[in-house]
N, C-alpha and C positions, 0 to 999 in steps of 0.2 A: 605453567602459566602461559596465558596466549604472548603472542610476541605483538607488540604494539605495531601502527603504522609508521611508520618515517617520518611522514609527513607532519605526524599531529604528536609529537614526542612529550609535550605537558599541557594538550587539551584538558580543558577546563570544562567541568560536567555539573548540573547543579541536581540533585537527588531531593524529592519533592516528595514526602510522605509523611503523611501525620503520626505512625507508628515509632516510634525511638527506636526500637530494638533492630527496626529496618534499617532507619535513616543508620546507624551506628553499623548495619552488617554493610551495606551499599560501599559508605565510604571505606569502610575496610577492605572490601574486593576492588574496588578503583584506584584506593591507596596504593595500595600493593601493585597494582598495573601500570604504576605511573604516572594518573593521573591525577591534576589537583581537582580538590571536591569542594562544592560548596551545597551544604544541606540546609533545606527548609522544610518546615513543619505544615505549611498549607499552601494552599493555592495564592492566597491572598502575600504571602512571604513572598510567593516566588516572582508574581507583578509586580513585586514593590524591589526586589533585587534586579530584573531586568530592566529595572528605572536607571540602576547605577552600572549591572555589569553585562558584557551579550557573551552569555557562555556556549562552548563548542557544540554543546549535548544537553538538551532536558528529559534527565527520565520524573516520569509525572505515573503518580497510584490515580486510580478514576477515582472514588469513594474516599471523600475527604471532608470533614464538616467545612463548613460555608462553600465556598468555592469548589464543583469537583474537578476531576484534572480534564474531563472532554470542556469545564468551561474557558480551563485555564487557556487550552488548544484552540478553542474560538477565539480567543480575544489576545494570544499570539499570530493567529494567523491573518488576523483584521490591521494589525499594528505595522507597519511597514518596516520599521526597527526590528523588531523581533519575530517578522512572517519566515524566513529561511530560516531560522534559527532549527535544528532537528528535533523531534522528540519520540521516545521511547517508552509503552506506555508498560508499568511493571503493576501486574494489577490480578485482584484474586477474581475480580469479576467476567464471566468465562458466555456470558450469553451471547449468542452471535448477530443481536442487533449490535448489542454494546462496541464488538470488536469491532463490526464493520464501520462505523459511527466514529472509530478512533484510528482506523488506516485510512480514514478519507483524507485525515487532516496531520498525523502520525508516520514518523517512516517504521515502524515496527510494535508489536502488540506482544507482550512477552507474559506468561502465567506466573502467580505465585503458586506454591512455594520456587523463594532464587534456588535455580543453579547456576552455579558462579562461573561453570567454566562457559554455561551457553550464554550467560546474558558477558562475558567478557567479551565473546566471540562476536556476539550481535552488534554490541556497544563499537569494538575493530572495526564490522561491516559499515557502519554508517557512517562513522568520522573518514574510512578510507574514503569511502564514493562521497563526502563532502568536501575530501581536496580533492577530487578530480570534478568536482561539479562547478560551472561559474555561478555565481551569484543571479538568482533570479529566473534559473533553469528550472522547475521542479515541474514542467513540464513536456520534459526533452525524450524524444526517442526512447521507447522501451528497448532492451537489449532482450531482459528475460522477463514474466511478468512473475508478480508477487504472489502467491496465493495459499493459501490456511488452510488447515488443518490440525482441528485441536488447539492445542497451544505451540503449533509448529509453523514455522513460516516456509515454505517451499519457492525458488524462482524456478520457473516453469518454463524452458526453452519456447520460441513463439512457435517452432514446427511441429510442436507435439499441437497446437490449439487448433481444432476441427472450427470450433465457433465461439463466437459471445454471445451470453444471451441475458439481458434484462429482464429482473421476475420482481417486482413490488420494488423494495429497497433494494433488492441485491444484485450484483450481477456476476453471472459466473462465467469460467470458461471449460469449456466442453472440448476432452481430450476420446482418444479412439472408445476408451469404456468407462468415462468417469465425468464430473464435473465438479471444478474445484469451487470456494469460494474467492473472491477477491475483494481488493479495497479500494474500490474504482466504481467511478460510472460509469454507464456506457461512452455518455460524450466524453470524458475525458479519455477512455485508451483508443477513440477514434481521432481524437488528437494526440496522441499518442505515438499513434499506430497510423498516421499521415505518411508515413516515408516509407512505408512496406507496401509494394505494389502488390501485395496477394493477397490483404485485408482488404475488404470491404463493407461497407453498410448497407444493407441493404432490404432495412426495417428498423422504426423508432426504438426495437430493442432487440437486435440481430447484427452481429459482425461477422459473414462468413472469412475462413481460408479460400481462397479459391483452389488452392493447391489441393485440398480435402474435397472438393462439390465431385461426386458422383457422374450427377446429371439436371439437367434444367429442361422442366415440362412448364403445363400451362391447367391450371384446373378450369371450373366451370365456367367462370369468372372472366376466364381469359386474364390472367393475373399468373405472372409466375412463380414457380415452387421449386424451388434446391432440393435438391436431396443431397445428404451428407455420406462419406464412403465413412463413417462411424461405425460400429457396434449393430448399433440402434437404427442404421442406416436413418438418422432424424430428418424429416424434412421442415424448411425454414421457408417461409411465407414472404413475394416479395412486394412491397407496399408501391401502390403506384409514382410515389414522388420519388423511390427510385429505381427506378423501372429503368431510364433510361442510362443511367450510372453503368446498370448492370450490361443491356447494352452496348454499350460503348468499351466496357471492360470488357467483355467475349465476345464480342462484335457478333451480336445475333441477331 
């Protein structure tokens, strides 16, 4: 059995699925962890509970008649009362708009079928870095960033990321031969990523490392172009608004 945190020794978790047979497995694995459970059968339950109680943890299934749980997560995060409140989304639905759609506003995106000992493990990680968090942080300094695979959550050291790059809805980060997905916009890990002097932006959807830039030429355009010491050696396009960021950061 995982070993609980310290800090949160009878966190209070509220289990949000319309399936019985779930609600019934959930509190049994949290039972057993220590935790007290409060289960509800839909979205609409679980608004009407956070009227009366603010629980430590909401794991929410997406697909739920009336209410589904990314509504539920809107209208927790809209609520000033229940915006920090964490959630955990435990859900059979695996398409990657969905996921990314549920780490915008989620601190973790978990598949069915449970495994007990990862979603215990998961369920640890978040209550821990929810007592080390103050209240109203949930925009603080990345340390490692977050980023999927599968049905796996990986934190991703910031020295391994060559770049960010915004593509439609998504935005990933680009490591020496890979590019993960993530659950972030661009603007948010560029505020984020404000106190790391070797990120920078430097296009409406481009966050280089400086630590990783190759080299900086000049195309036709007279407009500058990174080139990445990647793989792929990728070159990233620098948009004239900030041109002079860049600049001032290499003094060129």
């Amino acid at each position: 059995m995982v070993e609980l945190p310290e800090t949160e020794p009878h966190a209070h978790v509220f289990v949000v699925d319309d399936e019985a047979i779930m609600r019934e497995t959930l509190e049994s694995v949290l039972g057993h962890a220590g935790y007290r459970v409060t289960a509800l059968e839909d979205g609409e339950a679980c608004l009407g509970a956070l009227e009366e109680t603010r629980p430590d943890l909401v794991v929410l299934d997406v697909t739920m008649p009336g209410l589904s749980g990314i509504e539920v997560m809107r209208r927790m995060r809209l609520e000033p009362r229940t915006s920090e409140i964490p959630i955990l989304f435990l859900s059979a639905v695996d398409d990657e708009a969905t996921v990314v759609q549920g780490l915008r506003g989620a601190d973790d995106y978990m598949l069915k079928p449970l495994k007990s000992l990862e979603f215990e493990t998961r369920v640890q990680k978040i209550l821990s870095k929810r007592a080390t968090t103050a209240p109203g942080d949930r925009s603080k300094r990345l340390d490692r960033l977050p980023v999927r695979h599968g049905e796996a959550t990986y934190l991703l050291p910031l020295e391994a990321i060559f770049y960010l790059e915004a593509t439609g809805k998504y935005t990933y980060a680009h490591t020496k031969s890979k590019k993960h997905l993530t659950g972030y916009s661009i603007s948010e890990l560029e505020a984020s990523l404000a106190g790391e002097p070797r990120f920078l932006r430097v296009h409406r959807s481009f966050i280089v490392n400086l630590d990783h830039v190759l080299n900086i030429t000049r195309d036709a355009r007279s407009r500058y172009v990174i080139a990445m010491s990647d793989e792929a050696k990728s070159q990233v396009h620098v948009s004239d608004s900030y041109a002079e960021a860049l600049r001032s950061r290499v003094d060129i």
